[in-house]
PyMOL CGO cylinders between C-alpha atoms (Angstrom):
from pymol import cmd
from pymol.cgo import CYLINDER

trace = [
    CYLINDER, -9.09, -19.14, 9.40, -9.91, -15.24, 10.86, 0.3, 1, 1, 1, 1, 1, 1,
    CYLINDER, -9.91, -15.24, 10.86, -11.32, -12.86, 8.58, 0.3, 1, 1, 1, 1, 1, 1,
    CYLINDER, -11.32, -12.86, 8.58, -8.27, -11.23, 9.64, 0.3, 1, 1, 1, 1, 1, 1,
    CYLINDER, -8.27, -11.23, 9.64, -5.72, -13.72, 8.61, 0.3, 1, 1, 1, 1, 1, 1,
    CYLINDER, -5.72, -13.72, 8.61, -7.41, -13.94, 5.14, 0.3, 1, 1, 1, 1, 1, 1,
    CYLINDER, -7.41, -13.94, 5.14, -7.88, -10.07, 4.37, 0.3, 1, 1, 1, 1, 1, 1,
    CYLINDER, -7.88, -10.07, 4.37, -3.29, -10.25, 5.46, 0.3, 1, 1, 1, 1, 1, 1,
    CYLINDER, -3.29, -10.25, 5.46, -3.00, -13.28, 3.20, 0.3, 1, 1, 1, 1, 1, 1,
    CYLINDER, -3.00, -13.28, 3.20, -4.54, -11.19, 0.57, 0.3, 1, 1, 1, 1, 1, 1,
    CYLINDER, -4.54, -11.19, 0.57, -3.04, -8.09, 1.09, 0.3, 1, 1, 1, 1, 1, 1,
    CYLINDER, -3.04, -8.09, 1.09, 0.33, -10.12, 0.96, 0.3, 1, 1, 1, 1, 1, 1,
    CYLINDER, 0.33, -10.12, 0.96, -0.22, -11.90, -2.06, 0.3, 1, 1, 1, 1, 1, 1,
    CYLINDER, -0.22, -11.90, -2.06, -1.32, -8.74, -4.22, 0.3, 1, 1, 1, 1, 1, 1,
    CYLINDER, -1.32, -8.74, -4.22, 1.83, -7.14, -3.51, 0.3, 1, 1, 1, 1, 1, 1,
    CYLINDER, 1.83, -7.14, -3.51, 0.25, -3.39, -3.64, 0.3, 1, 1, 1, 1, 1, 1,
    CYLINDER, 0.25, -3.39, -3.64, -2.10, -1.05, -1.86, 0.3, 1, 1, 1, 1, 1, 1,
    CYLINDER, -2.10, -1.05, -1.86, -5.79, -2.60, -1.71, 0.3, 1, 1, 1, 1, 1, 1,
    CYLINDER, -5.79, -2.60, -1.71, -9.17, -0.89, -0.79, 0.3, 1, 1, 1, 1, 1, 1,
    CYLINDER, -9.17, -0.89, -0.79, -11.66, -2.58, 1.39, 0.3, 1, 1, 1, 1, 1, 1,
    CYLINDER, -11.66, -2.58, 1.39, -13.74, -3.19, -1.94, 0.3, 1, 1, 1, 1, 1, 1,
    CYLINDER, -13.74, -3.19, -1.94, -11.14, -4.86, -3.61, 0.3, 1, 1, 1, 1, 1, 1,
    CYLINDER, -11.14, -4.86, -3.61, -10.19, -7.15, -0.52, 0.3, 1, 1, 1, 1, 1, 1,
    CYLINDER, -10.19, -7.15, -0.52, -13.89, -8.32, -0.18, 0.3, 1, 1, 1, 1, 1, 1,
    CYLINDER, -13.89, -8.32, -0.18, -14.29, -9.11, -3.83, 0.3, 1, 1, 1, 1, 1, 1,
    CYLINDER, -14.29, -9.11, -3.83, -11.19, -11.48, -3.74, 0.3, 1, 1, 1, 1, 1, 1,
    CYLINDER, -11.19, -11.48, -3.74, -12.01, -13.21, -0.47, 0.3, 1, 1, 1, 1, 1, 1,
    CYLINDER, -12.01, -13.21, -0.47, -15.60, -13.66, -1.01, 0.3, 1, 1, 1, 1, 1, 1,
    CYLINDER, -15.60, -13.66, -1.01, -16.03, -12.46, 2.48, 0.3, 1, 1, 1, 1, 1, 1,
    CYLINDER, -16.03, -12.46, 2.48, -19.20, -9.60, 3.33, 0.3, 1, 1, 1, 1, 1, 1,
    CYLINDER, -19.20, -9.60, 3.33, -17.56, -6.21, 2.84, 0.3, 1, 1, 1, 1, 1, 1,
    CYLINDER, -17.56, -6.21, 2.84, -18.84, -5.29, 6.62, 0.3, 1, 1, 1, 1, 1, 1,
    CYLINDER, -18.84, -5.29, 6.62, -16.07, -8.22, 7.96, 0.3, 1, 1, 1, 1, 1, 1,
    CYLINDER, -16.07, -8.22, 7.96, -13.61, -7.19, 5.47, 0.3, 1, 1, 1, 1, 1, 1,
    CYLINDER, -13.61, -7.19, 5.47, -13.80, -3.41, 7.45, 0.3, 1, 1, 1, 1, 1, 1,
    CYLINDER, -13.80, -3.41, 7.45, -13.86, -5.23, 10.75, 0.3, 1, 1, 1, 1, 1, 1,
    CYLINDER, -13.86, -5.23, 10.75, -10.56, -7.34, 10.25, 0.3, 1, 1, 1, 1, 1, 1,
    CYLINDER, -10.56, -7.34, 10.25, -9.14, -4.42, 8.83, 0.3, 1, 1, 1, 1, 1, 1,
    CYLINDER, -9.14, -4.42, 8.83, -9.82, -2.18, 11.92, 0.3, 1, 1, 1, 1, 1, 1,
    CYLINDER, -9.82, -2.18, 11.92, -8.50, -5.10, 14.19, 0.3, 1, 1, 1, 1, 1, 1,
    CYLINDER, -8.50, -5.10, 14.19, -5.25, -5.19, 11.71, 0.3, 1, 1, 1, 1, 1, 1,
    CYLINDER, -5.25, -5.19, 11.71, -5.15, -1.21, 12.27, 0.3, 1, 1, 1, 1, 1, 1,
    CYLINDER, -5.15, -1.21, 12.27, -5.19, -1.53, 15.55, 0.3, 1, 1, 1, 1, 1, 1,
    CYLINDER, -5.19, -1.53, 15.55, -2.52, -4.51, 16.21, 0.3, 1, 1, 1, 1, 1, 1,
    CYLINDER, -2.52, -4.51, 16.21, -0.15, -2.00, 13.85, 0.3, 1, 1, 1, 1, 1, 1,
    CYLINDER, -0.15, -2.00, 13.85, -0.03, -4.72, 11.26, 0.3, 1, 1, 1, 1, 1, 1,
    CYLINDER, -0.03, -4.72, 11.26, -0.96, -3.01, 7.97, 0.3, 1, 1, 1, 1, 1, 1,
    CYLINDER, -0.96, -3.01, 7.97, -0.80, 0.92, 6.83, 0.3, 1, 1, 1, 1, 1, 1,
    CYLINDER, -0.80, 0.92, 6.83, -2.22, 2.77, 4.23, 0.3, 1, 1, 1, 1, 1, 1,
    CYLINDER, -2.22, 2.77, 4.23, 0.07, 4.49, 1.91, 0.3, 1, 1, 1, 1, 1, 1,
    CYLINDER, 0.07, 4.49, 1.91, -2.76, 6.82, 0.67, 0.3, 1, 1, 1, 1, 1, 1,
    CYLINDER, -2.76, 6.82, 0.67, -6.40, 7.35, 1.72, 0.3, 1, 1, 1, 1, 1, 1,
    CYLINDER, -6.40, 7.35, 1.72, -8.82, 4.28, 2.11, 0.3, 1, 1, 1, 1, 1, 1,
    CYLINDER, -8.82, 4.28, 2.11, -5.78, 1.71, 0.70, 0.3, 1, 1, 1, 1, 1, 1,
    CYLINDER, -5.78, 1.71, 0.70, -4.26, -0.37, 2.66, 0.3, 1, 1, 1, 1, 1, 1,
    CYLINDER, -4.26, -0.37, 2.66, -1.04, -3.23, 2.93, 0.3, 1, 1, 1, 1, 1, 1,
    CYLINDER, -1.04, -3.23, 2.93, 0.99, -4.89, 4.80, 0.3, 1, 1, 1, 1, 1, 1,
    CYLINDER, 0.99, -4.89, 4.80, 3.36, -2.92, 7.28, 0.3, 1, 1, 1, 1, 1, 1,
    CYLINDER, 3.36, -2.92, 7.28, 7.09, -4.04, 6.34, 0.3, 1, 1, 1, 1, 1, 1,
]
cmd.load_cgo(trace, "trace")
């Protein structure tokens, strides 16, 4: 599995708004990757951030 796939599984399965920080202490994955897959989520328009530097799934 894609860093990017896990940090959406995650995001999915917390049901609320998570920071980069958060996301890469409950995947286990290097906090640099977490920001990577999260700027290739950005980017495919497949998560948001309902206030500054959280993010979650777009609905």
């Amino acid at each position: 599995m894609e860093a990017k796939d896990t940090v959406l599984e995650i995001m999915r399965k917390e049901h609320k708004p998570l920071s980069a920080g958060q996301i890469a202490e409950i995947s286990g994955l290097d906090r640099k990757e977490v920001d990577k897959a999260m700027k290739t989520l950005k980017n495919e328009d497949l998560i948001v951030s309902p206030r500054r530097c959280y993010w979650e799934p777009k609905k």
